[in-house]
N, C-alpha and C positions, 0 to 999 in steps of 0.2 A: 527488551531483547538486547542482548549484545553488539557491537558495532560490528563483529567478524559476523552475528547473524544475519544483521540488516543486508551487508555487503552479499553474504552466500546468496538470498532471497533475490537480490535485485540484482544479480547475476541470474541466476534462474530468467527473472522477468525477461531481462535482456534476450536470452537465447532461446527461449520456449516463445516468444509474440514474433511475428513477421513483419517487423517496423522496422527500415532501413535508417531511418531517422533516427530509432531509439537507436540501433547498434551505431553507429557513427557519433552520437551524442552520449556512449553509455560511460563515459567516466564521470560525465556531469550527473547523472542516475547515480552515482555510482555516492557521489559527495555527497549527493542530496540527499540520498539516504541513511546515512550517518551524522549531517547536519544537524539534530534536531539534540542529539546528544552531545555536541561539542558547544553547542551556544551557549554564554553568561546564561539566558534562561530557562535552561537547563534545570537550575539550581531550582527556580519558584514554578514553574511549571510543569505541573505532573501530563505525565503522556499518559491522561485516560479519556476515555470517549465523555463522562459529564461533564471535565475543562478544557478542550480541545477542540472537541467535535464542529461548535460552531466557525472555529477558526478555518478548521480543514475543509468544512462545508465550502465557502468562499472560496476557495482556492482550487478545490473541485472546478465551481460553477466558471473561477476567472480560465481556469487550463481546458477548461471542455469548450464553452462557448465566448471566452472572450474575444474582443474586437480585436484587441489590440497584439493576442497571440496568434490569430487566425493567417497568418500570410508570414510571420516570423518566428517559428518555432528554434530556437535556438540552443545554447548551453542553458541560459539561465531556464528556459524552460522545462528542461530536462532535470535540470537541479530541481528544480518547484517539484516535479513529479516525484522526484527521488522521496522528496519530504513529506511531500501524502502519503507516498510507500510507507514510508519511517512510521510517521502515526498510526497508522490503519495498521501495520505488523502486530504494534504496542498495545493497541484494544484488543486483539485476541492473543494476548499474553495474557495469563492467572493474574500472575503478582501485579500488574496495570491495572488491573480492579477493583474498588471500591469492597468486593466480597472476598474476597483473597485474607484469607485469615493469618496467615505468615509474618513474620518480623524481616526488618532487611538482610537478615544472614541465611534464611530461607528464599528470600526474594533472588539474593546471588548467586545459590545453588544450585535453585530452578532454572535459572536461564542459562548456568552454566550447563545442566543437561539439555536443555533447548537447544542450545550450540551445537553440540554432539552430535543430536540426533536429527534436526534441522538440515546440516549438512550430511549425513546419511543418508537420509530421507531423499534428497534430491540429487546425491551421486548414484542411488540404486537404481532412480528410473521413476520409483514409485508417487512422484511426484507428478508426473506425465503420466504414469498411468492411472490414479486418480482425479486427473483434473475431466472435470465434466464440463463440455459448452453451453454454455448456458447463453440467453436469449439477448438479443440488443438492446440495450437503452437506448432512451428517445431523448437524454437531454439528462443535465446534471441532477434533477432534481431525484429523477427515478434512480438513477446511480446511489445517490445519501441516501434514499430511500430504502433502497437495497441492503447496503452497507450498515444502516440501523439495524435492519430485522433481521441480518445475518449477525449483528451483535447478540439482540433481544435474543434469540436461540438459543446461541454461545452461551449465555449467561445460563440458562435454564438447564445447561445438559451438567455433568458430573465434569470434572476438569483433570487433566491430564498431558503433561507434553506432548502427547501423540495426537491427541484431540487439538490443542491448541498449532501444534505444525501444519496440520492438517486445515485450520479456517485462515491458518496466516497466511500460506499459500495462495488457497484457492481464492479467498476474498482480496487479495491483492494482486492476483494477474488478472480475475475479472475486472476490477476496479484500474488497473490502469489500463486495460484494454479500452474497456468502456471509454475514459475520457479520449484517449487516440482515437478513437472512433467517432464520438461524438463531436470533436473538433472537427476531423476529416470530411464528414457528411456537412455541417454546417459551412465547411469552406467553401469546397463543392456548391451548395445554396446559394452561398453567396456568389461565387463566380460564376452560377448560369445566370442568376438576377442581374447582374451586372455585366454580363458580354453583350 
């Protein structure tokens, strides 16, 4: 995706989730989400789910249940999420696919209409009025879990800008829901274990 699309998305995230934290941190959200495309690694790292995923996994598991983020949720936290945003966008982009038949002048086009219609998509409403609530996660693992088999899908279905706005969306506000959630409950845990 684009960096103007990443930004429109996690806009969206920001003001469609009830996290006072995210809106008060959302320009760190905001970097994060576009990070992944301004770094030297850029260059050797492809943003697809078979060289990436394990990376994201971890990153998942440190921003849901870490010790160490649980009581300090910060910029740089919000930056980290930004950047799961980023990847998890990039696997339900076509041209981020291993099957993606296109050459990079195809790849540029497509996401230039991604752009387009990305930010259409989410000034209409239609993005709010497709998004379905779906069920809590119990912990990082069932989130990757998720987020795999809403790949596995993905892959299986015909492919289309509209189809592709539509998982980037919806698999990205569940997926940062879930971890603000799943952190939240675990603090929670912890602070009744410990009073």
């Amino acid at each position: 995706m684009r960096k103007k699309s990443h930004i429109s998305l996690a806009r969206y995230i920001v003001n469609s989730l009830d996290d006072k934290e995210l809106k008060k941190h959302r320009f760190s959200f905001y970097i994060g989400s576009v990070l992944p495309d301004i770094k030297p690694s850029f260059i050797y790292k492809r943003h697809e789910i078979n060289g990436t995923f394990p990376y994201v996994k971890k990153h998942i598991a440190r921003l849901s249940e870490g010790q160490k983020v649980m009581n300090k949720k910060n910029r740089k936290y919000y930056r980290d999420l930004g950047q799961v945003s980023h990847y998890l966008a990039d696997y339900f982009t076509f041209p981020h696919n291993k099957i993606y038949p296109g050459g990079f002048k195809d790849h540029c086009s497509y996401e230039e209409r991604l752009k387009r219609d990305l930010r259409s998509y989410i000034k209409s409403g239609e993005a709010e009025r497709q998004h379905i609530s779906g069920g809590h996660f119990v912990d990082a693992k069932a989130l990757c879990d998720y987020i795999q088999k809403a790949h596995d899908d993905y892959i299986e279905r015909k492919h289309d800008v509209a189809d592709d706005i539509t998982h980037i969306v919806e698999v990205n506000r569940r997926a940062i829901e879930g971890m603000i959630e799943v952190l939240a409950r675990k603090s929670e845990n912890h602070r009744l274990k410990h009073s």
